[in-house]
C-alpha positions in Angstrom: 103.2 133.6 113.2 101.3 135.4 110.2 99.1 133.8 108.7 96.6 135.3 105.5 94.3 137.9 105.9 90.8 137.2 104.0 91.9 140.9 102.0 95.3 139.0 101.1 93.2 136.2 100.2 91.2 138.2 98.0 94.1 139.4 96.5 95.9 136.1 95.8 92.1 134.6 94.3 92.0 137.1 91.6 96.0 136.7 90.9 95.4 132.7 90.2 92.2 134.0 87.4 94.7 136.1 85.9 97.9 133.3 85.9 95.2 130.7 84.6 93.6 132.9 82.1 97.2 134.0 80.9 98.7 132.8 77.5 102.0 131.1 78.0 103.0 127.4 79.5 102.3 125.9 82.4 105.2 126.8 84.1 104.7 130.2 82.8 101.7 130.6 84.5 103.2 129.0 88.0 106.2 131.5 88.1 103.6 134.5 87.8 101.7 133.2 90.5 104.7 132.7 92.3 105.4 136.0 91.7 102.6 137.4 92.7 102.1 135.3 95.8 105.3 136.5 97.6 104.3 139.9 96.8 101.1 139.3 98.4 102.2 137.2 101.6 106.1 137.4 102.0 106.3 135.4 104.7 104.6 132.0 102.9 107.4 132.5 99.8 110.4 132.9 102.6 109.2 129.6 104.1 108.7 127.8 101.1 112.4 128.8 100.1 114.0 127.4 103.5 111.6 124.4 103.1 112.8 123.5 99.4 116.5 124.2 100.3 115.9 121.6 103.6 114.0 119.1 101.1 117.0 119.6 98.6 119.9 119.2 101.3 117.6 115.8 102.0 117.7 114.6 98.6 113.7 115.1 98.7 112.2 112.5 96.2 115.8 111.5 94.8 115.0 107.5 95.1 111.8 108.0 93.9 111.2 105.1 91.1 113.2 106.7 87.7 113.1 105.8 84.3 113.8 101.6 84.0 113.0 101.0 87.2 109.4 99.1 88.0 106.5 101.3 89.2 105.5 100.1 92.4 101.6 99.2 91.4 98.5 100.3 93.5 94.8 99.9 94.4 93.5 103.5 95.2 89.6 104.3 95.6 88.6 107.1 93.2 86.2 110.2 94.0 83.1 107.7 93.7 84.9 105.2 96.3 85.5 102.3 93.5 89.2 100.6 93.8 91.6 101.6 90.5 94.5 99.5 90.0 97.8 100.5 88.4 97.7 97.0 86.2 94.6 97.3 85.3 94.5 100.9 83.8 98.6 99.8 81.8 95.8 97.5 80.2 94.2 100.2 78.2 98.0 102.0 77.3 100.3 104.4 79.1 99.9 105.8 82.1 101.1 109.1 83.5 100.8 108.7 87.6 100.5 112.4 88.5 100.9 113.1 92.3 99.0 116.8 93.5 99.1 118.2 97.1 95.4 118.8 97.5 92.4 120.6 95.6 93.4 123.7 97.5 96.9 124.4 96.6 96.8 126.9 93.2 99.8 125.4 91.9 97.8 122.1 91.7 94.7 123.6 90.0 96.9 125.0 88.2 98.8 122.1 86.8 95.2 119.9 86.8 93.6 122.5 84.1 96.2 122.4 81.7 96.3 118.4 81.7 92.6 118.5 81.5 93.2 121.4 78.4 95.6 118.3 76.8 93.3 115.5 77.8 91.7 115.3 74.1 95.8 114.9 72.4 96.3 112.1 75.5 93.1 110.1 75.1 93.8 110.6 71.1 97.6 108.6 71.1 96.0 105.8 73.8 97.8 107.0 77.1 95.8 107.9 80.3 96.2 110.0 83.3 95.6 108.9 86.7 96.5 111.5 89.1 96.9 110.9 93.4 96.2 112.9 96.2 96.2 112.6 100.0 92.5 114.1 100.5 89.8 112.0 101.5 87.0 111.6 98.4 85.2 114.5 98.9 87.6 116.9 98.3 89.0 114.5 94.9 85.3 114.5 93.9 85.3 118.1 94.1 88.8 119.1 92.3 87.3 116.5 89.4 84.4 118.2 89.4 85.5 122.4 89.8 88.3 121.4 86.6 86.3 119.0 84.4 88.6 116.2 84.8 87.9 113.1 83.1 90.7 111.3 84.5 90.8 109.4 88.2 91.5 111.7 90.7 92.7 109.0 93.6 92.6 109.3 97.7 96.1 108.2 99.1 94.7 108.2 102.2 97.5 109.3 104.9 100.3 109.2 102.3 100.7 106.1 102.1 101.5 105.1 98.1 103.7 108.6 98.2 105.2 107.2 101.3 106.3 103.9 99.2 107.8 105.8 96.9 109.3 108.2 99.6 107.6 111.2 98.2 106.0 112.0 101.3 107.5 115.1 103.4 106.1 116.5 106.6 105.9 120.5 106.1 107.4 121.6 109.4 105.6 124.1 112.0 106.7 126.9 109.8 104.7 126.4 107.0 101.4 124.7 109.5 101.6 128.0 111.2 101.2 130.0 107.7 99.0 127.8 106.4 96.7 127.9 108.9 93.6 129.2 107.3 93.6 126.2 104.8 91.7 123.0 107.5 94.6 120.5 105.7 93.5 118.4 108.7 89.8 118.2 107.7 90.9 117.7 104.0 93.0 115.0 104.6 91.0 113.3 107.8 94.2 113.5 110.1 96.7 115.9 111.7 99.5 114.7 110.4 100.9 118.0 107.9 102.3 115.2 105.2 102.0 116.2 102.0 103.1 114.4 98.6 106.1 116.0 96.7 104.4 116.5 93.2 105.7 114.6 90.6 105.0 113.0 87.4 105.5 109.3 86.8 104.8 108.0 82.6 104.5 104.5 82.9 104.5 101.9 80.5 102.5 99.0 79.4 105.3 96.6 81.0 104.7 98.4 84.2 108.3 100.5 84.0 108.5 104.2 84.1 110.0 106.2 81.1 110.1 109.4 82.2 109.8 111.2 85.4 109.7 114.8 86.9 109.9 114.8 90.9 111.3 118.6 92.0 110.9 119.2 95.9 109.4 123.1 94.9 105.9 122.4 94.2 105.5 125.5 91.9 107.6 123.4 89.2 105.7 121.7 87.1 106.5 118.7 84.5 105.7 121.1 81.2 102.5 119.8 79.5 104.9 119.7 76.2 107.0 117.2 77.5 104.4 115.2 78.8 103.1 114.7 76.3 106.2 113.8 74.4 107.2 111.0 76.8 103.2 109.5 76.0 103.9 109.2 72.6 107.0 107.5 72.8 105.6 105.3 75.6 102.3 104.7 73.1 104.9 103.7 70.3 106.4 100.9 72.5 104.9 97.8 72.4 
């Protein structure tokens, strides 16, 4: 099976400068990298198609909570290894739960920067970002650290939050084989290929989500516009 050769690597590490020092939205910015990755490695975009269209025919993240149901809460260790509770952060305001697939998927980094770039208009109407990903704390530590986050960047150590919310979806031999220059095994600390769907949960200060975006194609994104709209309304409730 192909796999990425370090020139096509090259080539796809100077396509994500371009996409993420492009004007345009978020989603923008993913489809040209899209874009540009299948030019680059054909064989990664054709998998990604059949695994989206298996995920789809599986309802992939369809009974994930939705807006008026409860959030399920947790207790997650952050990049620094101290426990951060769901109830405790509602405390402070709003809460956008954002799920990511690992520091070294460019649809992630992607998505993390432009939160980051909105962090200031967040922070300013009392909501919060707390975002969740199945690497262990040194690989958190370092997506906090490469995009300036000053949100908690969470270990969900072997899925197991995105499994409660069954968000968790094994990739398939397909997609291992191609992705096979990325050590997902040493990132996560296990074998296992299970990866979060991305999605975006805003939660309330009474602990029920108000909006959601959960799309089994990881190169959708929940726009930054309209996260930000569904804070502000959630800020105004009280």
């Amino acid at each position: 099976m192909t796999s990425l050769s370090p020139a096509d690597a090259e080539r796809l590490r100077l396509a994500f400068q371009r996409c993420r020092d492009m004007e345009g939205t978020l989603n923008e910015q993913l489809r040209t990298y899209a874009d540009a990755s299948r030019q680059v490695f054909p064989a990664y975009g054709a998998a990604v198609d059949r695994l989206v269209e298996r995920l789809n025919g599986n309802g992939g993240g369809e009974t994930a909570p939705r807006p008026g149901d409860a959030m399920p809460p947790f207790m997650l260790p952050d990049a620094g290894g101290r426990l951060v509770a769901l109830p405790s952060l509602l405390e402070g305001g709003p809460v956008a739960v954002m799920f990511f697939r690992g520091h070294w998927c460019p649809y992630c980094r992607l998505n993390v920067r432009a939160v980051v770039q909105a962090h200031d208009r967040i922070k300013a109407m009392g909501a919060q970002i707390v975002a969740i990903m199945p690497e262990t704390q040194e690989y958190t530590e370092q997506l906090k650290s490469d995009s300036g986050a000053r949100f908690p960047i969470l270990t969900d150590l072997d899925n197991g939050y995105a499994l409660s919310l069954n968000l968790a979806i094994w990739l398939g031999a397909e997609i291992q084989g191609l992705l096979s220059y990325q050590d997902i095994a040493k990132f996560h600390g296990n074998d296992g290929w299970m990866l979060p769907i991305p999605a975006v949960f805003v939660v309330g200060r009474d602990g029920i989500v108000k909006a959601r975006f959960v799309d089994p194609d990881f190169r959708k994104r929940m726009e930054i516009d309209d996260l930000l709209a569904a804070l502000e309304d959630a800020s105004r409730e009280r």
